[in-house]
N, C-alpha and C positions, 0 to 999 in steps of 0.2 A: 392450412394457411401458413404452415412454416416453411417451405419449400423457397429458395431462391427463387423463384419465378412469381410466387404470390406475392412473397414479400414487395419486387418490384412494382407488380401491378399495381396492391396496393399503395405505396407510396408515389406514384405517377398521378393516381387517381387525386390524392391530398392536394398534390402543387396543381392540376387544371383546376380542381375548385375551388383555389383557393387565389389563384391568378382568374376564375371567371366570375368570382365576389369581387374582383379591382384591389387585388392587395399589388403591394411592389415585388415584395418577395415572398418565398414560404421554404416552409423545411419542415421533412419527415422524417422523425429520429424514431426508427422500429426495433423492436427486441424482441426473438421471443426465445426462453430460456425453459427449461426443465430440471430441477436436479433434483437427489434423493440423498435425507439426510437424516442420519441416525446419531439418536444421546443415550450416553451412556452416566449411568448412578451407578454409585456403589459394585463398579464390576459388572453390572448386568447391563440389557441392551433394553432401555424404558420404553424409545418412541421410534418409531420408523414415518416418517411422511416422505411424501413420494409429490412435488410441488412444480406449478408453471408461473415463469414471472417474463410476462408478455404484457407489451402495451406501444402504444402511440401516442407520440411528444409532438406536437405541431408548432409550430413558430412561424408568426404573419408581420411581415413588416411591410406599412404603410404610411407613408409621410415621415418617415423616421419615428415613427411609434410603432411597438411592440408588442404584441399577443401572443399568452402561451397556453394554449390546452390539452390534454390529454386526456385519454382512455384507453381503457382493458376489455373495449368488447368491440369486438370485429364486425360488428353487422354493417350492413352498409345507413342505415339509418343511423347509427352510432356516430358513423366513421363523418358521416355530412355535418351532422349536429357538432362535432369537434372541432369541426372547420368552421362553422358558423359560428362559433364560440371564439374560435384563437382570432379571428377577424372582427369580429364585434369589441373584443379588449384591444385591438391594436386602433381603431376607432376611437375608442374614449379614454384612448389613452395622450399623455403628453406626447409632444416630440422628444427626441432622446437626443441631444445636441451632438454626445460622446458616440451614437452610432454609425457607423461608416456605411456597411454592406454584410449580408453574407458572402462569406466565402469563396470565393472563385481557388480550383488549383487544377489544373488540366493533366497533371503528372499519373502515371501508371502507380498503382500503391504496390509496393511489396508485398509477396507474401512471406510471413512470417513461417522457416523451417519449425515444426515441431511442435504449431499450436493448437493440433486439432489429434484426438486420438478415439477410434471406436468405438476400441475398448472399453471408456471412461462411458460412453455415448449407453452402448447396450447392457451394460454391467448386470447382473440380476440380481433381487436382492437377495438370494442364497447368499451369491460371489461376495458380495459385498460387507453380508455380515460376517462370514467365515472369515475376510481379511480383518474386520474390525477385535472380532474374537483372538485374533491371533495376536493382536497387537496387545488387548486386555492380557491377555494368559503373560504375553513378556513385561508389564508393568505389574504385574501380581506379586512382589515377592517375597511378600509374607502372606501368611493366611489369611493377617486383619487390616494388609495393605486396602484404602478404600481408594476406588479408579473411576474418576468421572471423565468426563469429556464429551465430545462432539468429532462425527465423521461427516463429510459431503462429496458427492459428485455428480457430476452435471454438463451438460451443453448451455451455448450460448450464442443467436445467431443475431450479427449488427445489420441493419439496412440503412443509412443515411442517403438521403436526394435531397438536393435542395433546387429552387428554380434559377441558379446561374451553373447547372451542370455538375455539381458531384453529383455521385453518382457512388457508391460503397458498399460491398457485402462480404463480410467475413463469418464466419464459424469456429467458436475456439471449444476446447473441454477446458475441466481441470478436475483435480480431487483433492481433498485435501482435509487433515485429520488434527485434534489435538487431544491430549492427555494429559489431567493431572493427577497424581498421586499423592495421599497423605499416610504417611503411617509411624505408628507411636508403641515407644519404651517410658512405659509408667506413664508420667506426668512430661517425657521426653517428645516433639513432635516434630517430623520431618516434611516437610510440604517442597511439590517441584511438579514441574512442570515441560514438553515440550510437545513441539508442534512440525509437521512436513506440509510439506506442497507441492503440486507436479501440473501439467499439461501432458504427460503422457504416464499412463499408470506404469511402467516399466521401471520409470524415476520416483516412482513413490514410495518410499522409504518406510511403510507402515509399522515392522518389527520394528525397528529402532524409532520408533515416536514413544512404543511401550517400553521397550530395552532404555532406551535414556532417561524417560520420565520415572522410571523406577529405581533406576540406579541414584539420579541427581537426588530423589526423596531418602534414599539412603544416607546421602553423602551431609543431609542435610540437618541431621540430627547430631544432639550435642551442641546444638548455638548457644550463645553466648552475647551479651551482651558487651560494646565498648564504651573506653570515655568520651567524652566529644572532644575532638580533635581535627588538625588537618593533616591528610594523607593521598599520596599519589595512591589513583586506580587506576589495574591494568583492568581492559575490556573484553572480552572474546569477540569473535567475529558479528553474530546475532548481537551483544550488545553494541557494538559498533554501530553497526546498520541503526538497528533501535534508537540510537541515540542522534544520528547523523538526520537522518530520513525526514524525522518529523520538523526539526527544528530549519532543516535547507527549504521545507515542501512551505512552511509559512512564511519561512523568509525572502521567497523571490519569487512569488506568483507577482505578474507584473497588475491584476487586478486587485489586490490587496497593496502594492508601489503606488498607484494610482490615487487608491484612498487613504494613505500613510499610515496604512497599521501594520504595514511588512515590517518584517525585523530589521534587514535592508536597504531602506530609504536612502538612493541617492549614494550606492554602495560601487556601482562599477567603474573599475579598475582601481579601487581603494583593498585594503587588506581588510577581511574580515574573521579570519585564523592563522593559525602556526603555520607559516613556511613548509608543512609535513600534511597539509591538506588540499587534495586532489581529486576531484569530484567529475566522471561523465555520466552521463545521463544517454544511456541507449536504448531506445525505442524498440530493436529491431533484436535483441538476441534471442537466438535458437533458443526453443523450449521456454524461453520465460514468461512466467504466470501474468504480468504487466506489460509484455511486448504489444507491441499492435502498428502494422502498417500502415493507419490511419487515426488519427486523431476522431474525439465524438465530433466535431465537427465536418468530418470526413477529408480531413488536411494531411498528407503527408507530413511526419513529423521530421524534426531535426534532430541529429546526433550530435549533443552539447557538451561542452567540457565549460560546468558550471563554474569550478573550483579550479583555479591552477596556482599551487603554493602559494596559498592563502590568499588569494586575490579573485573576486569574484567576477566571473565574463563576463554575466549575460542576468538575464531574470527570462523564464518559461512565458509565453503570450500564448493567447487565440486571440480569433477574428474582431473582436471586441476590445480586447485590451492592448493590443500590439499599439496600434494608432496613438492611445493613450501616452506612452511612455515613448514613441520616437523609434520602437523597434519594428521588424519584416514579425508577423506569424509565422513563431515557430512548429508550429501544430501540437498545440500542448492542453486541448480543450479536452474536460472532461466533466461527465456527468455524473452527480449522484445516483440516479434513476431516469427512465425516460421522459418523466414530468420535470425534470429539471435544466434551470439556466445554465449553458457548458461554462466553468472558470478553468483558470490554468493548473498542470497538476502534473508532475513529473513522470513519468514509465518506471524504469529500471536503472539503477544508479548503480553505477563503480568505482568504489574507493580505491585509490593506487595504496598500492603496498611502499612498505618503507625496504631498510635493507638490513634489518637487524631481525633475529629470529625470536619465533615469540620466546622457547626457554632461553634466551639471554634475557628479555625484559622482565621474566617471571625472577631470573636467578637474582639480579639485579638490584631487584627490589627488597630493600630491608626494615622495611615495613611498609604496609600498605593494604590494597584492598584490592580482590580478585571479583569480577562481577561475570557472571554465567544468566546467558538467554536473559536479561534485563535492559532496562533503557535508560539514560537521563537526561530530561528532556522536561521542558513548560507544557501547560496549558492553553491551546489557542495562541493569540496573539501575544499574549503575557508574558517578558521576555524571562521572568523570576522563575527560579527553578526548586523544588522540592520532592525529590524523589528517593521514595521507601525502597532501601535495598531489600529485595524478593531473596535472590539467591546470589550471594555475596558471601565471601571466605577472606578473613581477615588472614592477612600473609605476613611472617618473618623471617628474616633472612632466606629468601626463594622460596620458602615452603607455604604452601595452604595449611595453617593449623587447624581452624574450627569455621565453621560457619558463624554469622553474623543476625542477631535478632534486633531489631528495636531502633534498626540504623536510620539518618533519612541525610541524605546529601544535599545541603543547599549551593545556590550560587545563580547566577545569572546564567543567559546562552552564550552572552558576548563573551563572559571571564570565563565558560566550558569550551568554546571554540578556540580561545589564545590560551588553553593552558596541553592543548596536544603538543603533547611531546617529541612522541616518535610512535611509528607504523611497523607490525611485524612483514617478513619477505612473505612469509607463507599468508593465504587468504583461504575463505572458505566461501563457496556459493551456493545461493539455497533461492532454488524457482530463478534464477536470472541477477539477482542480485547478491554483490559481490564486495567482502568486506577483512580486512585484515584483522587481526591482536592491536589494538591500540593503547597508549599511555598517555595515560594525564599527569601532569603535573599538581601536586597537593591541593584536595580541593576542602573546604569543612565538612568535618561529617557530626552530625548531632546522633552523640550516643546515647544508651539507653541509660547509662549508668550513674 
């Protein structure tokens, strides 16, 4: 049943049945995926499962009311009973006033260079643990270093059809591994962490997830507690992103503008950051892990430039929320799982570099605070911010003296987005997205001391 050609069947079948129960519309969001995924304790390899994550998301609109149901079992008695479900909720269900239609987009979808690899597809799981092993051996590097984590990889194939003519099938892989290491002098402990990702196993950078994860647990011993204070922090590229990502992703779904719990609200063409913040949003880059030539609603996406020196464009839509807020569908619809409602959700984001190099902002700084692979970033919609430096090096005069214990950064997203400073030239890109050395200007840091 995972063949492009069943999948179609399949889902042609959904929309006649569900256009010959008297719906208005219908839509069949198919997936079926496989991957194989191994955790690691303590240096060893504990669990291997070898897993399929396949199903059928239905959506029946009738009278401007909504039905959604789903299933993971392909029989054809299954596949009817689905249908006679998602049509029976859009029956008893209200009219939805805020609905317009599904989706109409008649444009050719791209395909995305570099999102689909064999490789990743046939792997075995010798192949597979011998990489994972190899990664272990380079985060080992003491005897009573302990290395936990998790490896995965997998295919994934899309089929979306709905009854006003999309029509969608794409195929992607990926792989993708994390490490952490703990290791300890006496009463002394170093904990750290990193992570890779790819679409083609050739980019998948496995020695160095272990090589880095073991060196940073090095680097991480000897912490130290500070006073509470306020201090500029420089970012590395991962905490960049980390910090950017989450807090732009709730801030401008235009279905979250709608209901006014976006950070947001009523923001475009006002300043929402430092003059040194530059944000696109691309859909379509080679090899990246979030690329995708079609939206889950099967919408050709837009190439956005969310952010231009501190001024916000646009907010991310689909077919549902565009109408809402006075904007076109950008094709920015996405789904938790196949049983889920599509909301807005952004792809792959590029923060513009600045023009100053990260060691000038590091040299620069004479006092402050260096943050490696972390984030600082709220909860949800809550725009308050409280976040526990992981791995953070209290810096003086340019130098990393010691690692940081016990730290935790408050402030707001409003007062962390106007307090960027400046953007390093050099950037570094990990899966598709792309992200400079960033500085903040003094934020409060509650120390342990």
């Amino acid at each position: 049943m995972s063949s492009k050609d069943d999948l179609h069947t399949l889902a042609e079948h959904v929309i006649n049945s569900g256009k010959s129960l008297g719906a208005d519309q219908v839509e069949a969001y198919t997936i079926f995926g496989s991957a194989k995924s191994v955790q690691i304790e303590r240096g060893s390899i504990r669990r291997f499962t070898d897993t399929s994550n396949s199903g059928l998301g239905i959506r029946v609109v009738k009278n401007k009311a909504i039905g959604m149901a789903s299933t993971t079992i392909f029989t054809e008695d299954s596949i009817e009973k689905t249908v006679k479900d998602a049509y029976a909720l859009a029956k008893v269900s209200p009219p939805d006033p805020n609905f317009k239609s599904l989706p109409i987009d008649t444009r050719e979808a791209p395909t995305i260079i570099g999102r689909y690899d064999s490789t990743i597809e046939e792997i075995s799981v010798e192949e597979f643990t011998e990489l994972i092993l190899e990664a272990i051996q380079e985060a080992t590097i003491t005897d009573d270093a302990i290395v936990s984590g998790s490896f995965t990889a997998g295919i994934g194939e899309r089929y979306i059809v709905n009854s006003e003519g999309i029509d969608r099938f794409a195929s992607q892989t990926s792989v993708s591994g994390y490490l952490g290491v703990k290791i300890q002098n006496g009463e002394d402990i170093g904990n750290a962490y990193y992570y890779d990702a790819a679409t083609l196993m050739k980019n998948f950078k496995h020695k160095k997830i272990g090589k880095e994860a073991g060196s940073r647990a090095k680097k991480m011993l000897g912490s130290q507690k500070i006073d509470t204070t306020s201090l500029p922090i420089l970012l590395d590229p991962d905490s960049t992103y980390g910090t950017i990502d989450p807090i732009l992703s709730s801030g401008i779904s235009a279905f979250s503008v709608f209901n006014r719990t976006a950070f947001f609200v009523d923001k475009i063409g006002d300043s929402i950051a430092s003059n040194k913040l530059t944000i696109i949003d691309d859909p379509f880059i080679p090899e990246g892990t979030d690329s995708a030539g079609f939206d889950d609603e099967g919408v050709v996406p837009k190439k956005l430039t969310l952010v231009e020196n501190g001024i916000l464009q646009t907010y991310i839509t689909d077919s549902y929320s565009a109408p809402l807020v006075g904007l076109e569908n950008t094709g920015h619809a996405s789904r938790g799982s196949f049983a889920s409602r599509p909301r807005p959700a952004p792809y792959t984001m590029k923060i513009k570099a600045g023009a100053v190099s990260k060691d000038e902002l590091l040299a620069d700084m004479k006092e402050g605070i260096y943050l490696m692979s972390s984030s600082i970033h709220s909860s949800g919609d809550n725009p308050q911010v409280s976040a526990q430096i992981n791995q953070g090096f209290y810096v003086k005069d340019g130098e990393l003296k010691y690692p940081i214990k016990n730290a935790v950064i408050g402030c707001t997203i409003f007062e962390l987005f106007n307090k960027i400073e400046n953007m390093s030239k050099e950037t570094e890109s990990r899966s598709g997205h792309e992200a400079p050395w960033m500085l903040l200007s003094p934020l409060r840091i509650s120390g342990g001391k």
